[in-house]
Structure formats: structure tokens, C-alpha cells
DOTIGU-414435 format. One record per atom (N, C-alpha, C, O, CB): residue number from 1; atom name; x, y, z; residue in three letters. Coordinates in steps of 0.1 Angstrom, whole numbers, plus 5000, padded with zeros to 4 digits. Glycine has a CB too. Layout:
N
   nr  atom     x     y     z  rest
  NUM    CA     X     Y     Z   ala
...
//
This chain:
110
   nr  atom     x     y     z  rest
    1     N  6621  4239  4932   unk
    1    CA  6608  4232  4932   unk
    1     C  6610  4218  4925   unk
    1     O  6618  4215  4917   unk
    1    CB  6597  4240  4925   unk
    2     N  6601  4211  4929   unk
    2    CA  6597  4198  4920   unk
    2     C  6602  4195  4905   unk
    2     O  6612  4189  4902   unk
    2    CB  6581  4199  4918   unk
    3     N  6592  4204  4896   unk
    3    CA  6594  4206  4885   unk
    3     C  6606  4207  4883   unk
    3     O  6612  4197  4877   unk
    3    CB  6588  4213  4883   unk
    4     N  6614  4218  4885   unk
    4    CA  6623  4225  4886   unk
    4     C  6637  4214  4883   unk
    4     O  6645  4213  4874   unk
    4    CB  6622  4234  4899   unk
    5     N  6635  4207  4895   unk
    5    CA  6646  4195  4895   unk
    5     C  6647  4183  4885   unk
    5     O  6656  4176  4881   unk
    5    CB  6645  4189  4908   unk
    6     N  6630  4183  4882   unk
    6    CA  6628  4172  4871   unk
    6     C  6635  4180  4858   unk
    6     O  6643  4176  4850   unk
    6    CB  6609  4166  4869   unk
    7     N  6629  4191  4857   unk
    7    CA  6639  4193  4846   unk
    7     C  6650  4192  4844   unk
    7     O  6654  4185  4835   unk
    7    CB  6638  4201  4841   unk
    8     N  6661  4201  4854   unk
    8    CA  6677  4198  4856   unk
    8     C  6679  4185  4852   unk
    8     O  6686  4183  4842   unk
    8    CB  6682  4200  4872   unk
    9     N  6674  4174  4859   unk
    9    CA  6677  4161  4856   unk
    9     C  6679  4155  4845   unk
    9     O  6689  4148  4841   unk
    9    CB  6670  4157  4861   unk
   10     N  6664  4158  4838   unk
   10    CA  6666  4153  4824   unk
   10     C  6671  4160  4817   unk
   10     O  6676  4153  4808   unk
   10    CB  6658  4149  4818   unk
   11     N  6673  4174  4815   unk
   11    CA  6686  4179  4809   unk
   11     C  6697  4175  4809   unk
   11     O  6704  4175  4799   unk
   11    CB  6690  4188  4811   unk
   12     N  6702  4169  4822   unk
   12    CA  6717  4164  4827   unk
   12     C  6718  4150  4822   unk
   12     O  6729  4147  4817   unk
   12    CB  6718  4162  4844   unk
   13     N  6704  4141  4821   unk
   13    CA  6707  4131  4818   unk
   13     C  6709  4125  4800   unk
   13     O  6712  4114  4795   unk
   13    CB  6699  4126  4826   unk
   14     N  6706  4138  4794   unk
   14    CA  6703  4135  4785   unk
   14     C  6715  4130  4773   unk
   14     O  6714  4124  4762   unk
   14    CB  6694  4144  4783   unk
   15     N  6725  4134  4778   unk
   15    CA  6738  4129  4770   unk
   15     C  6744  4116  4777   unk
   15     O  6755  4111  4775   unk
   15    CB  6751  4141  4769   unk
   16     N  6736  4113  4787   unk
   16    CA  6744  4100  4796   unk
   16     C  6734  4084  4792   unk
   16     O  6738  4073  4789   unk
   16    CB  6744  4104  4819   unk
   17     N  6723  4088  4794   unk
   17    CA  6709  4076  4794   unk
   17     C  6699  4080  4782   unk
   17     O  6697  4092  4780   unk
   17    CB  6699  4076  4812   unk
   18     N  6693  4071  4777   unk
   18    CA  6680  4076  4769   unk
   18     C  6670  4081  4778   unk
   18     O  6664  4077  4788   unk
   18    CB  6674  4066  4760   unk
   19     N  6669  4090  4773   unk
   19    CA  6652  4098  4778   unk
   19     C  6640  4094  4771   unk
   19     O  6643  4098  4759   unk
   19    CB  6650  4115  4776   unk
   20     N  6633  4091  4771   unk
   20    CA  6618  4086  4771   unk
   20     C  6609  4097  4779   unk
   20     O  6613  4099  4791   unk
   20    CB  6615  4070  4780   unk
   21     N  6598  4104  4773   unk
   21    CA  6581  4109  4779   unk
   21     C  6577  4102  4770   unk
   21     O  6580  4100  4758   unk
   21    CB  6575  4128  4779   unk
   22     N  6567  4097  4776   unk
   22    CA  6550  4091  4771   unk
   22     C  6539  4102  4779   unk
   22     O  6534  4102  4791   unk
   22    CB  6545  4070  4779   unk
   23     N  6538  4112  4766   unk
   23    CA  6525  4118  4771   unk
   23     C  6508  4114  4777   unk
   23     O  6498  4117  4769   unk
   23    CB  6524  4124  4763   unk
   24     N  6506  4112  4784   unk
   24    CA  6492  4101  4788   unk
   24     C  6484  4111  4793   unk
   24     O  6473  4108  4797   unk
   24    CB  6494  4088  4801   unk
   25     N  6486  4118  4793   unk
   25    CA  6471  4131  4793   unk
   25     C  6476  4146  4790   unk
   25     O  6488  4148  4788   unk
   25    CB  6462  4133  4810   unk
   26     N  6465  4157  4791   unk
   26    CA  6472  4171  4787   unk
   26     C  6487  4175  4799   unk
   26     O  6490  4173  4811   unk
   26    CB  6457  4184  4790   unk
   27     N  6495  4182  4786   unk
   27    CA  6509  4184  4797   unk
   27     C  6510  4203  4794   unk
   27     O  6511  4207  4782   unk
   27    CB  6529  4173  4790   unk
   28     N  6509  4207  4800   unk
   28    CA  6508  4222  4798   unk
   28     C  6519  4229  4810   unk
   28     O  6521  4226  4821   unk
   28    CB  6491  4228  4801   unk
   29     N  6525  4238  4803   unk
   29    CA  6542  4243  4809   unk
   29     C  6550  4237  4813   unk
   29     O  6554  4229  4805   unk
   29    CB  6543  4251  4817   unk
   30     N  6556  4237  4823   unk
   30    CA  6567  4231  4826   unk
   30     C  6568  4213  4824   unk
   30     O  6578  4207  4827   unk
   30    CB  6570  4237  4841   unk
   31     N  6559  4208  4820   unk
   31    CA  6551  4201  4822   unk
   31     C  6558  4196  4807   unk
   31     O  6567  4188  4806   unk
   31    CB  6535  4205  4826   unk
   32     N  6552  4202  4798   unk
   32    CA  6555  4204  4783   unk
   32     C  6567  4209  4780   unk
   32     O  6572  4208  4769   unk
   32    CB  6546  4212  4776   unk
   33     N  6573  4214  4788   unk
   33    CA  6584  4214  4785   unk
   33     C  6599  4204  4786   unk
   33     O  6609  4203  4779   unk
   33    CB  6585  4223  4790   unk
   34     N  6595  4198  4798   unk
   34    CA  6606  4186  4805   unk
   34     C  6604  4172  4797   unk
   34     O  6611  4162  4799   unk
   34    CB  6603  4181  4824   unk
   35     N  6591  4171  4785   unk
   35    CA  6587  4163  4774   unk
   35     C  6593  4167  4766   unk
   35     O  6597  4158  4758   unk
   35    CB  6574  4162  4769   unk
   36     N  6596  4177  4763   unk
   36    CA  6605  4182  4753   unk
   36     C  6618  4182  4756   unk
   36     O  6625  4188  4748   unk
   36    CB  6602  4193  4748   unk
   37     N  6624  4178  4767   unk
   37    CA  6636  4179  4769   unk
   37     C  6642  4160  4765   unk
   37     O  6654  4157  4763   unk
   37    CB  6637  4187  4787   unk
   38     N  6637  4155  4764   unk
   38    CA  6639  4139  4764   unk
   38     C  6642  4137  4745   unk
   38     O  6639  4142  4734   unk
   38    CB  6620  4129  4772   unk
   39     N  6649  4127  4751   unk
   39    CA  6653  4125  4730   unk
   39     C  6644  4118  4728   unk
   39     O  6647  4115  4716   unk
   39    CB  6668  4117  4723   unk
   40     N  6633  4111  4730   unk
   40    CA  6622  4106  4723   unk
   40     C  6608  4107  4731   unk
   40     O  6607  4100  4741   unk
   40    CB  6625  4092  4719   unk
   41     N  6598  4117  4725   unk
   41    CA  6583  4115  4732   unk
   41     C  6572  4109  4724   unk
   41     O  6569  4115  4713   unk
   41    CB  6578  4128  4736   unk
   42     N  6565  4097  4728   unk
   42    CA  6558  4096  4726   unk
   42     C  6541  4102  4733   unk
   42     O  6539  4107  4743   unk
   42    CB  6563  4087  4725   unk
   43     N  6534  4099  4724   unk
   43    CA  6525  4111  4722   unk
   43     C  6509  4102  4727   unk
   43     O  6507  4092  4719   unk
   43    CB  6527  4118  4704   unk
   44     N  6499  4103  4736   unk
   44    CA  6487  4102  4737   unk
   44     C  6478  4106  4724   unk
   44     O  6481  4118  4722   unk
   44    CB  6484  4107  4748   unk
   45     N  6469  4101  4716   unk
   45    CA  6459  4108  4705   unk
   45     C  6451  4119  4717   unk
   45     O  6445  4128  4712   unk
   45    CB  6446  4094  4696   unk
   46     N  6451  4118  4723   unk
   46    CA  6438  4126  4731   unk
   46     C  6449  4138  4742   unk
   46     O  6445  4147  4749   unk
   46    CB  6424  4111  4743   unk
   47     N  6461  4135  4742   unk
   47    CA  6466  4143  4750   unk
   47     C  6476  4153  4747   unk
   47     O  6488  4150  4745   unk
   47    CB  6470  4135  4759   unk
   48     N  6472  4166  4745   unk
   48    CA  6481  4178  4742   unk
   48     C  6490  4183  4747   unk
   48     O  6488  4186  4759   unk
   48    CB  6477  4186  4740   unk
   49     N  6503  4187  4740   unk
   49    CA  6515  4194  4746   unk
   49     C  6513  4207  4742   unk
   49     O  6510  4210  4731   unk
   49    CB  6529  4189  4743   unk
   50     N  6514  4214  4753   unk
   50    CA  6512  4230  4752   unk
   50     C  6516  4237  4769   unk
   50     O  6516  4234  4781   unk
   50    CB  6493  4234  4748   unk
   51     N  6523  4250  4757   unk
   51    CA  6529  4261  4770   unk
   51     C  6520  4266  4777   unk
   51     O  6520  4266  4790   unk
   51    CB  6536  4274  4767   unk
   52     N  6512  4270  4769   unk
   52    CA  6497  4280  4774   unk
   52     C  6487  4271  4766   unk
   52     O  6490  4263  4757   unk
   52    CB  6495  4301  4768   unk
   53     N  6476  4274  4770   unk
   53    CA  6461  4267  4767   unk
   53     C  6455  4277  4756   unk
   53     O  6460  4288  4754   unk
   53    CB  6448  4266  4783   unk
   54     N  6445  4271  4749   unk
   54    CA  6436  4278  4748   unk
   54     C  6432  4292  4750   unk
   54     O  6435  4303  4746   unk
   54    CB  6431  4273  4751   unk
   55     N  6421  4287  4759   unk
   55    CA  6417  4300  4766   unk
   55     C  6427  4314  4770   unk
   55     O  6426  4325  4766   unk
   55    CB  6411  4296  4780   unk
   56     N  6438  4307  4779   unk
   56    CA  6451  4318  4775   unk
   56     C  6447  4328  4770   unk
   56     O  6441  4338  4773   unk
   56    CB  6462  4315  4766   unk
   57     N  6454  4319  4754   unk
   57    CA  6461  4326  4742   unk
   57     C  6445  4332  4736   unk
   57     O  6446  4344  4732   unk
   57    CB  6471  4312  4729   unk
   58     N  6434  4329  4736   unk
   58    CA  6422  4337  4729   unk
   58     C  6420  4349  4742   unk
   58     O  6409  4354  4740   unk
   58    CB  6407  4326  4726   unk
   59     N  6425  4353  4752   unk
   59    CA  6419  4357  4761   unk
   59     C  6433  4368  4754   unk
   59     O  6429  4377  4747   unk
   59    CB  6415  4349  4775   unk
   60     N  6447  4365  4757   unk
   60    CA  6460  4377  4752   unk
   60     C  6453  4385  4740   unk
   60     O  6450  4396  4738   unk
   60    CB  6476  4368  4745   unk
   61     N  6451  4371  4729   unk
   61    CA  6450  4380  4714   unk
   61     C  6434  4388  4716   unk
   61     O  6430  4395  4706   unk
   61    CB  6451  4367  4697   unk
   62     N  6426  4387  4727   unk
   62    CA  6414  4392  4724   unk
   62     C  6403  4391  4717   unk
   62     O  6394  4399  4715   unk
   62    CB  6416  4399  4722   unk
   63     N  6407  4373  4711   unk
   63    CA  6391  4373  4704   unk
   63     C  6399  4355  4700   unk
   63     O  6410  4351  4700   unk
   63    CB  6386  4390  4686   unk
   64     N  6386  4351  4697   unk
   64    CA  6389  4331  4694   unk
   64     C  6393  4331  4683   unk
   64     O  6388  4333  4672   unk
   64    CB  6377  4318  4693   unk
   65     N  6405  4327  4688   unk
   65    CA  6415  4319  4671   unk
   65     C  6414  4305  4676   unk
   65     O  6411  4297  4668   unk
   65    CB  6437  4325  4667   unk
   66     N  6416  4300  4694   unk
   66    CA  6418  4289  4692   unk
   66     C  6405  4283  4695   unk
   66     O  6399  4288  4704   unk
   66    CB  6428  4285  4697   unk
   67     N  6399  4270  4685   unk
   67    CA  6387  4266  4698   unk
   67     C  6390  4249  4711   unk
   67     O  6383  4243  4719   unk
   67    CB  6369  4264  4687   unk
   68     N  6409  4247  4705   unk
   68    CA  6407  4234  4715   unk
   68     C  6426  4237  4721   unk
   68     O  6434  4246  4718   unk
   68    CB  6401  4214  4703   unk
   69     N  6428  4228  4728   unk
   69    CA  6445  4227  4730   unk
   69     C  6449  4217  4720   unk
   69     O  6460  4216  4717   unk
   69    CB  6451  4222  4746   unk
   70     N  6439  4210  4714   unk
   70    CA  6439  4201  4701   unk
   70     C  6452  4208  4695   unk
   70     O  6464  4206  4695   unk
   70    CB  6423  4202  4690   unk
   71     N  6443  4222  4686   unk
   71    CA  6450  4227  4676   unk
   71     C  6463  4233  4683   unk
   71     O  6471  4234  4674   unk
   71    CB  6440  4237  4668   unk
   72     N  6468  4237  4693   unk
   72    CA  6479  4237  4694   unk
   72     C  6489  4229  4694   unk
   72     O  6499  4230  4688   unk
   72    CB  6480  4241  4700   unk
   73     N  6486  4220  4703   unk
   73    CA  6495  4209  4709   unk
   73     C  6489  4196  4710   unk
   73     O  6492  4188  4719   unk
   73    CB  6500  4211  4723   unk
   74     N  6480  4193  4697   unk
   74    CA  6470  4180  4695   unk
   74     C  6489  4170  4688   unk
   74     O  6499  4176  4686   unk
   74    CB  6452  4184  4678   unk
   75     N  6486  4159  4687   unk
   75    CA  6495  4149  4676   unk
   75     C  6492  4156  4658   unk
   75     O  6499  4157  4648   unk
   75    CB  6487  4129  4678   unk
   76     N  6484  4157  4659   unk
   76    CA  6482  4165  4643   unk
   76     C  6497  4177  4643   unk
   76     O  6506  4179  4635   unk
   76    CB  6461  4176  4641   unk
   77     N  6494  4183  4652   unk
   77    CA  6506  4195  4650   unk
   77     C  6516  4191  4656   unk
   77     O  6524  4200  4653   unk
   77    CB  6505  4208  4655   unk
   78     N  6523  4180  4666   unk
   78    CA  6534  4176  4673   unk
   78     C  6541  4166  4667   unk
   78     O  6553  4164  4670   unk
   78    CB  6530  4173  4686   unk
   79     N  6534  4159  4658   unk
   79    CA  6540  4147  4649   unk
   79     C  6540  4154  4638   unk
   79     O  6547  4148  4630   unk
   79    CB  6534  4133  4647   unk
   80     N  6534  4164  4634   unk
   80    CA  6536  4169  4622   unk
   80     C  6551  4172  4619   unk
   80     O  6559  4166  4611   unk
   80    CB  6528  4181  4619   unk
   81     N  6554  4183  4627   unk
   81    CA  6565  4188  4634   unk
   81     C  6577  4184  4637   unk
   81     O  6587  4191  4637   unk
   81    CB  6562  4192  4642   unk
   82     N  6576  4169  4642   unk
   82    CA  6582  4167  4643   unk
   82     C  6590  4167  4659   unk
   82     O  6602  4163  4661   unk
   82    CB  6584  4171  4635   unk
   83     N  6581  4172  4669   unk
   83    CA  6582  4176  4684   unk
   83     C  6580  4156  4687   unk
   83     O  6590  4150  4689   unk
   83    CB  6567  4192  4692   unk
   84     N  6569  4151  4687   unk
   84    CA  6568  4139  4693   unk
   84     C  6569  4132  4680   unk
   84     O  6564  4134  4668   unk
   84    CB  6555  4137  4703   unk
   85     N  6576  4119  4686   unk
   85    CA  6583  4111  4675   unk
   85     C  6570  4096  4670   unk
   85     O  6570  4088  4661   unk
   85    CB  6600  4104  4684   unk
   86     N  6559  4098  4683   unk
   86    CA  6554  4085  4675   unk
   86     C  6536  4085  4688   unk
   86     O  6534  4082  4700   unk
   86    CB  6570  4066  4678   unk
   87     N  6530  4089  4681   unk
   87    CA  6514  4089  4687   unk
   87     C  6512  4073  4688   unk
   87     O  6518  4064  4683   unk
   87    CB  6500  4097  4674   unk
   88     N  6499  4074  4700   unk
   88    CA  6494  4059  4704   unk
   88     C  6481  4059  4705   unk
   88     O  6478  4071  4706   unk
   88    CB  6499  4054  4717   unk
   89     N  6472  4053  4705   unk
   89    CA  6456  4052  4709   unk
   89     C  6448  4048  4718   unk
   89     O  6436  4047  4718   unk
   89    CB  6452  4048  4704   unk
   90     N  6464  4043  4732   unk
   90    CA  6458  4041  4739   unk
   90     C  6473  4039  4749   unk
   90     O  6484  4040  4744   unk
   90    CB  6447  4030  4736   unk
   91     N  6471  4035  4764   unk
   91    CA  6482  4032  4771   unk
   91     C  6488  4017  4767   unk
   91     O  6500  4016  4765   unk
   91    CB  6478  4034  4785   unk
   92     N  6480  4008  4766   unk
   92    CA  6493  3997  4763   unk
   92     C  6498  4001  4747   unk
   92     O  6509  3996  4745   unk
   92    CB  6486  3978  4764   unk
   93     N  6494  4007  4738   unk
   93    CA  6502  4010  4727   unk
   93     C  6515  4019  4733   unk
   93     O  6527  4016  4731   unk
   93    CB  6493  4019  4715   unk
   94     N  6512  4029  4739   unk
   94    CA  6516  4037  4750   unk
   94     C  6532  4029  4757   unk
   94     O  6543  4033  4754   unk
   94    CB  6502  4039  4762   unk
   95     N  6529  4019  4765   unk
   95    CA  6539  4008  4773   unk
   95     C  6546  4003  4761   unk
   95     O  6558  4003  4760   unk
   95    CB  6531  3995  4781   unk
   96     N  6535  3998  4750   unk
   96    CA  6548  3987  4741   unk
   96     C  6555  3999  4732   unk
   96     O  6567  3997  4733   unk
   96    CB  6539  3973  4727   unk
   97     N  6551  4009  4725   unk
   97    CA  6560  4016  4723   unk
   97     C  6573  4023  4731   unk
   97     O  6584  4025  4726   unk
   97    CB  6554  4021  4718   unk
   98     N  6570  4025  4742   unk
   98    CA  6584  4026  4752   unk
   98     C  6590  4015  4754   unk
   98     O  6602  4016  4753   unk
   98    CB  6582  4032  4766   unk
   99     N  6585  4003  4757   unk
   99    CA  6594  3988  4758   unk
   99     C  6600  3990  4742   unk
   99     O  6612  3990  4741   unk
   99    CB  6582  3969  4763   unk
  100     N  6596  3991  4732   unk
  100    CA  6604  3988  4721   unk
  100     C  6617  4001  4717   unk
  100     O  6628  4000  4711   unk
  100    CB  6592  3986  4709   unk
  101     N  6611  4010  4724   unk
  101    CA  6622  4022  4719   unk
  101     C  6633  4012  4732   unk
  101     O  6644  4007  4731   unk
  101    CB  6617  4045  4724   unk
  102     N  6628  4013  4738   unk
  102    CA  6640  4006  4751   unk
  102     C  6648  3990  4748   unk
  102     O  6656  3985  4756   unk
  102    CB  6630  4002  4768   unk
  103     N  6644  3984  4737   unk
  103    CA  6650  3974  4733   unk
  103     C  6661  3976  4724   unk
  103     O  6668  3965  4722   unk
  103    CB  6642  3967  4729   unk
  104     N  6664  3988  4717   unk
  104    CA  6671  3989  4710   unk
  104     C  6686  4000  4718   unk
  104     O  6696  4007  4714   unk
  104    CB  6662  3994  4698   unk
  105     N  6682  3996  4731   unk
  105    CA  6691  4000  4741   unk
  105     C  6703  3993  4744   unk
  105     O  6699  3984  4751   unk
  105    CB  6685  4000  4751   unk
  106     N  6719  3992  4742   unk
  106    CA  6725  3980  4744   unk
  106     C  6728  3984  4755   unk
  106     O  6729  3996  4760   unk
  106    CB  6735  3975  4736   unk
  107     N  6729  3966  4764   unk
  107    CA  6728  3969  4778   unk
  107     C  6742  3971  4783   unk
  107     O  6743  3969  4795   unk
  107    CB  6720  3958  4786   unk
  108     N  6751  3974  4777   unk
  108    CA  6764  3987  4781   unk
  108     C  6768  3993  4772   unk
  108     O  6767  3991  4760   unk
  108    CB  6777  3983  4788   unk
  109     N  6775  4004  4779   unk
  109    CA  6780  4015  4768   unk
  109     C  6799  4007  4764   unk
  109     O  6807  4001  4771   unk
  109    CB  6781  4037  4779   unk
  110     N  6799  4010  4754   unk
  110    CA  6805  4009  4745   unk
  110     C  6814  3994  4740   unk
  110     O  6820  3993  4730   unk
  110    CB  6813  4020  4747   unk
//
């Protein structure tokens, strides 16, 4: 599948090229996972990384622990953590923080 291949990829690529995700809205499973496969994600304020949702997980455990995907996979818990390296407040913070991680790129290897 789709997915499937995007992940292979950036697994493969990840000892050859830098990887970059900019999360720009909710990313839930495989989704959230191929963001985590990249050596640096930057992070939307409003947009959560998560395996399962919410509803899910209160629906498995049988009663509301959670009430948003906030509290799972909000920037409060992904930068805490240490999963995404740098939150934004909007998309051009979004763009200039990837153009700047990409400047410290030399333009050949070794």
C-alpha cells in the first residue's frame, strides 16, 4: 500500500538524507508513525500525533480517561518527550522552521 511504501522509504532513507515531518494537522497511525520515523519532526500547536484517538482508547478502557487527542499526542506531551523536536503556530513558522533545519545541510557529503 501507499502508506506502506512511504514508510519503507523513509526508513531506508534515513541513514542516507535528512528526514524532515512537519505535522500540519491530526496524524493518527501509520500516519504517526512514518513522523516518527524521520530524524526531525516538527510539530503543528493544534495538530496531534497519535496511534489511536481518543474515543478508541475510552471506548477499550471502558469509561473517559481521555477527553481530547490533545492529551495524548497534543505538543505539551510530544515536545515534552521529546518525540517532536520543535512546535509552530502556524504554517509559515511551520515552512521557516524546515527551511532552517535544511540550512544546516551541507550541500555534499563529506
Amino acid at each position: 500500500s501507499g502508506s506502506g511504501q512511504i514508510a519503507t522509504a523513509t526508513s531506508a532513507a534515513y541513514e542516507d538524507v535528512v528526514t524532515i515531518s512537519y505535522v500540519t494537522g491530526r496524524s493518527v497511525g501509520i500516519g504517526a508513525y512514518i513522523s516518527r520515523l524521520s530524524q526531525r519532526i516538527i510539530q503543528h500547536q493544534d495538530a496531534p500525533i497519535i496511534l489511536t484517538g481518543a474515543a478508541a482508547l475510552n471506548k477499550v478502557l471502558g469509561r473517559q480517561v481521555y477527553s481530547s487527542n490533545a492529551q495524548i499526542g497534543g505538543p505539551k506531551v510530544m515536545h515534552f518527550n521529546g518525540v517532536t523536536h520543535q512546535v509552530v503556530a502556524d504554517d509559515a513558522a511551520g515552512c521557516a522552521a524546515v527551511l532552517r533545519l535544511l540550512s544546516f545541510v551541507p550541500e555534499r557529503r563529506g
